[in-house]
N, C-alpha and C positions, 0 to 999 in steps of 0.2 A: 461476392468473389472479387479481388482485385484486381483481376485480369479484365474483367467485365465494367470496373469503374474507369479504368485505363482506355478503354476503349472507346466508353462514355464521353470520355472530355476529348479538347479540343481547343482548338487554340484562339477563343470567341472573339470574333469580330464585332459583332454588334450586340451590347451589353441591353437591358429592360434598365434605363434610368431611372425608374419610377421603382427598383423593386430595391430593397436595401438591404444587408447582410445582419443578421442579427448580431446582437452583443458577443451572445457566446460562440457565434461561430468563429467572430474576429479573435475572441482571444484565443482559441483552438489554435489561428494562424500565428496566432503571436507566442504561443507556448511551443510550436512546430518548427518556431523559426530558431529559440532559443535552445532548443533541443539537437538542431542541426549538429551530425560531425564535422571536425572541423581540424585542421592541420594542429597538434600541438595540443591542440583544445584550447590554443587561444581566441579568444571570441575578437577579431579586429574590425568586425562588423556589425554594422547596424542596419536596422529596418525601420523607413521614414513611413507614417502612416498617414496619407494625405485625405480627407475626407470632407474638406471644404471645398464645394464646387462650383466656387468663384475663382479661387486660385487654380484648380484645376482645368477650366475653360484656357485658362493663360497659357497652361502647359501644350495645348494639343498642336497648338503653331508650333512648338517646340521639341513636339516628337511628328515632326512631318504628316500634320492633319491628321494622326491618328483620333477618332473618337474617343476609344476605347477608355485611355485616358479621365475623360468628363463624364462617359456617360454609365460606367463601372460604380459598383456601390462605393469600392475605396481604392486607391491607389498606393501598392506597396511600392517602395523607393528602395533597392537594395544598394547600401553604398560601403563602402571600407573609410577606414582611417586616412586620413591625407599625412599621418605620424604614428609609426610604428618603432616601437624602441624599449629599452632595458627597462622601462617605467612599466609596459605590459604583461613585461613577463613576471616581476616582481608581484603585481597586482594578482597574477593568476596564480603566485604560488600561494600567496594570504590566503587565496578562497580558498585553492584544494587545500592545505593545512588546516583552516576556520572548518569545514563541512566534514573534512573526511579525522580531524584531527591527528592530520600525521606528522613526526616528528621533523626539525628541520634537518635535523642529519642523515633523514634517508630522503629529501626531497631535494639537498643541497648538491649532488651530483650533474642529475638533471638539469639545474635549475641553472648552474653555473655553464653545463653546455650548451642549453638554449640560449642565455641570453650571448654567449659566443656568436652565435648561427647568426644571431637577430640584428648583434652591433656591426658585424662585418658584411651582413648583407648589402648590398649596394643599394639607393630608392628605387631606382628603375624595379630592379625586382623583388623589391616588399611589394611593389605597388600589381607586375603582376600575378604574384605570389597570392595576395590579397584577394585581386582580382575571382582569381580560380575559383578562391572559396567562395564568392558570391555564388557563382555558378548550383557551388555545388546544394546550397540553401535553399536555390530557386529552384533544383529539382525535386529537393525536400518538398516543398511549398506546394510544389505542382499536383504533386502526389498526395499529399495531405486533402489537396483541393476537391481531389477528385473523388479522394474516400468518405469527404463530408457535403458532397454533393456543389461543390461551389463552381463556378465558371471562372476562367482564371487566360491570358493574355500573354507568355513572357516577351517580352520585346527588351530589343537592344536599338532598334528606331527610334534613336532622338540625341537629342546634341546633350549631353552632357556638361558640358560649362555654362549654358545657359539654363537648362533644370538647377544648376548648384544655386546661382544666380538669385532664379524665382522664387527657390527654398530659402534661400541664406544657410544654405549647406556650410560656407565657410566658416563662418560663425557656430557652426558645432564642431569643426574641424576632420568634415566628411568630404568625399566624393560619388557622386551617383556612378552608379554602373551600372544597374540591370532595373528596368520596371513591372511589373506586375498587379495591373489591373483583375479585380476582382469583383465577382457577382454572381449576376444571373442572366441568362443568354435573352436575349430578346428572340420572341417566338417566330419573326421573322427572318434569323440570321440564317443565309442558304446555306449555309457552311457547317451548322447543326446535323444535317442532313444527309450530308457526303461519307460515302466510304473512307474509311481510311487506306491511304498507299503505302505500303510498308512491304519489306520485301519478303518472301520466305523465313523461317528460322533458319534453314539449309544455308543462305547465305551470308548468312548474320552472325554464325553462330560455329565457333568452330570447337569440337569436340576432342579431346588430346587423350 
């Protein structure tokens, strides 16, 4: 039941370094992430998979001593485009026409309003327009985590220009925004253990 997986997870502190994710579960994350909804259904996001843990030792200074980081079987990097623009939109109408074979003159509506939206948008707010959708991956992700038994981190704990840095983020033409350490809980994490604090539905939830 996934109400019961929901409940299951939690937001692990202290990872089993020693235990490692299997293949298929990684790409379970990695089909979950490319499945995510997403404004438009433009995909202006990427997911960095860090799994060398020499490089990730470097990172934990750089997410304020978090472990979680290093000692996680992998670390997802969720980051957006540092360049968003009418070259995106063009790219995503090729696919849906190439997959769905649909004509350009009932795609050429659309197509011409988006990229309106997209070229008079200002950076500031592609950037965090963009943003949002990270968010909204990482709750995909979360969720996905929990129904395949994985242990999973989100943090927004860590300097970002400096992650970009360590990765050469720049160089792909990304920016990190959300992390997502993934595994399996170490048998000692106290926080395994703990109730969750969560309020009533009564005041959560309001019925119209």
């Amino acid at each position: 039941m996934i109400i019961e997986k929901l409940q299951w997870r939690y937001a692990t502190k202290k990872f089993n370094a020693d235990k490692i994710l299997p293949q298929e579960k990684l790409q379970v994350l990695k089909e979950a992430f490319n499945l995510t909804a997403l404004s438009y259904g433009l995909q202006t996001l990427k997911m960095v998979v860090v799994s060398d843990k020499n490089l990730r030792e470097i990172l934990v200074s750089l997410s304020y001593g978090q472990r979680q980081v290093a000692d996680a079987s992998h670390l997802l990097v969720l980051c957006i485009q540092d360049t968003i623009n009418e070259k995106d939109v063009d790219q995503h109408f090729k696919t849906v026409a190439s997959i769905r074979n649909t004509p350009d003159d009932i795609l050429k509506p659309f197509k011409d309003q988006l990229t309106s939206t997209i070229t008079e948008m200002p950076s500031q707010k592609k950037i965090d327009w963009a943003s949002k959708q990270a968010y909204i991956a990482l709750g995909n992700l979360m969720t996905v985590c929990a129904i395949e038994d994985i242990d999973s981190c989100p943090m927004e704990g860590f300097i970002p220009e400096e992650i970009d840095k360590a990765l050469k983020l720049d160089e792909l033409g990304l920016k990190s925004v959300l992390l997502l350490p993934v595994g399996y809980r170490a048998e000692d994490d106290m926080f395994a253990s703990l109730k969750k604090v969560r309020k009533p539905l009564s005041e959560t939830i309001v019925d119209l």
